[in-house]
C-alpha positions, 0 to 999 in steps of 0.5 A: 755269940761274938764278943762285943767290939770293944772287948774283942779290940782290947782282946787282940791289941793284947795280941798285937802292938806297934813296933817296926813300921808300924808307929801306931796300931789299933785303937786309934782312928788310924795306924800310923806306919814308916814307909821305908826309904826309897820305897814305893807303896803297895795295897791289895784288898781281898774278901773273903766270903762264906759260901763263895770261899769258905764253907764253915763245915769244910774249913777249920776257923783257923783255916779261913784266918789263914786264907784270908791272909794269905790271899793278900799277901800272895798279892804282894809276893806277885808285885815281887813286894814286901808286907808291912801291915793288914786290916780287916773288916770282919763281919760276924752273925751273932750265931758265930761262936766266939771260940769261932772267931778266936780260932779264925784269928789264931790262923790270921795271926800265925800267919802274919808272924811268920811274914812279920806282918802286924794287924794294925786296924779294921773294922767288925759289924754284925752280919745278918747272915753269912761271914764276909771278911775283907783283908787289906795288906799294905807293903812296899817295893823299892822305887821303881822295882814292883813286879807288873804284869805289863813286862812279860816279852816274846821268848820270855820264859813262862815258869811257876813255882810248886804244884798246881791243881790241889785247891780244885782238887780238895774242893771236887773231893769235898762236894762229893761228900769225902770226909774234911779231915781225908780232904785236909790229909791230902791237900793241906795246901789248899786249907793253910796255902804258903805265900811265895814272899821268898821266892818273889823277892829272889826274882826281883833281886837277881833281875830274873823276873819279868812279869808275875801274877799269883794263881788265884784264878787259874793258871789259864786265866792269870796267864791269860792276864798277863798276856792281856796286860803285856801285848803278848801270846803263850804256848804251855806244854801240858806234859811239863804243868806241875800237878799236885798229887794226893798225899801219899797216894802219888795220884795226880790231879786231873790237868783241868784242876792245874789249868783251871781250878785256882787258889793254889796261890802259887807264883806265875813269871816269866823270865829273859830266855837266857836266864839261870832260874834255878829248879828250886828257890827256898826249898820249892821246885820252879818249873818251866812250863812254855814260852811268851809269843808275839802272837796274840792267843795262847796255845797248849802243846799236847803230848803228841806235839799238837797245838790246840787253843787254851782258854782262860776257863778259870775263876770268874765272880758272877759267872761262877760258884766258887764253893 
């Protein structure tokens, strides 16, 4: 059974404290937080669900913190931001181990170390059945500076960052009953995803970017996004798509997986045709995959040169199961 509230508040404000932008953080009404100078503010809420995106005999507890966070400040990293704070309102059944939900922070607050993000307030309830999470991240960008996805313009560059396909991959692995800790060997990406903050904020600063979204649903689908929000169309080119491979196996994933699976948080930009985006920015291969079109649509170019149509086929709540 979990701690009672106020015990497990006391237990992370040990963990936690004020410092920074952050000027007050747990146990008051609310944190109080610096905003820097000539910056504007950005918010991102994301749950997390148990049995939508999580299952707790797939997915170690210090993996579903990770998750969590990493979801929002993926967010951030799309808007080419950087991460202050987070809060969480975390919902437990009293049948949730309290090592449980020690684990679930460990990987929560690991994370938000490495980005120099403070957990500055939330909320806990009983939960009459699952675990339900909700992760709030605030950041900031410089006025007028935030990435959108309304930028993108015909001869634009279509590029993503790292592989694409490994979260889908470990998720079909898992539900044909391969053993979780083969599965963890083998995609680690999709149990402790890495936000591509770095990676967004050299974008932003050289000017490279000029639409972004991260791949939560899909690369068809979050394409398919900023198509929408930009007026625009797309051709890819499924010989050049990054797909992730299977530890040392080398096998890669199926194309459907880096089209349409999602939750590989990765970075989908687009960029000025004329621009020196490198091949790798802190360390992570950047890839070419096809360019923004006037025409409204978008087209997957086949390894015999053919176009066929591409739809976005990723993830949708209430049409699909995610897990």
């Amino acid at each position: 059974m979990p701690l009672p509230e106020k015990a497990l508040i006391a237990r992370l404000r040990r963990r936690t404290g004020a410092g920074g932008k952050l000027v007050v953080g747990l146990g008051d009404d609310c944190a109080v937080l610096r905003i820097p100078a000539g910056h504007e503010t950005l918010v991102t809420t994301d749950f997390s669900l148990e049995g939508i995106h999580f299952r707790r005999e797939w997915h170690p507890p210090d993996a579903v913190g990770h998750r969590c966070l990493a979801r929002g400040l993926s967010d951030i990293a799309a808007m080419g931001g950087e991460p202050i704070a987070a809060f969480l309102s975390l919902a437990l059944p009293t049948t949730a181990p309290q090592a449980w939900v020690d684990a679930f922070f460990n990987g929560l607050l690991n994370l938000a170390k490495k980005h120099r993000v403070t957990l500055a307030g939330g909320d806990t309830a009983q939960s009459p059945g699952p675990i339900l999470a909700d992760i709030v991240v605030l950041g900031s960008a410089p006025r007028g500076k935030a990435v959108l996805r309304s930028g993108a313009r015909a001869g634009d560059l279509v590029c993503v960052t790292g592989e694409l396909g490994a979260s889908a991959a470990a998720i079909s692995d898992l539900r044909a009953g391969r053993g979780v800790k083969q599965v963890q060997r083998e995609y680690p990406c999709h149990f402790y995803p890495r936000p591509r903050l770095e990676i967004a904020r050299f974008l932003r600063e050289r000017r490279l970017v000029t639409s972004m979204i991260d791949i939560s649903d899909g690369l068809s689908t979050d394409l398919d996004h900023i198509c929408e929000e930009s007026g625009v169309g797309a051709e890819v080119d499924a010989e050049v798509i990054p797909r992730a491979s299977a530890g040392k196996r080398g096998r890669l994933v199926d194309l459907g997986f880096a089209l349409h699976g999602g939750e590989d948080y990765e970075l989908l930009f687009t960029a000025p045709a004329d621009a020196d985006v490198p091949a790798r920015i802190a360390g992570v291969k950047i890839s070419r995959i096809g360019k923004i079109t006037r025409t409204p649509g978008m087209k997957l170019r086949l390894s015999n040169g053919k176009l066929q149509n591409l739809r976005p086929e990723g993830w949708q709540h209430f049409k699909f199961r995610r897990i």
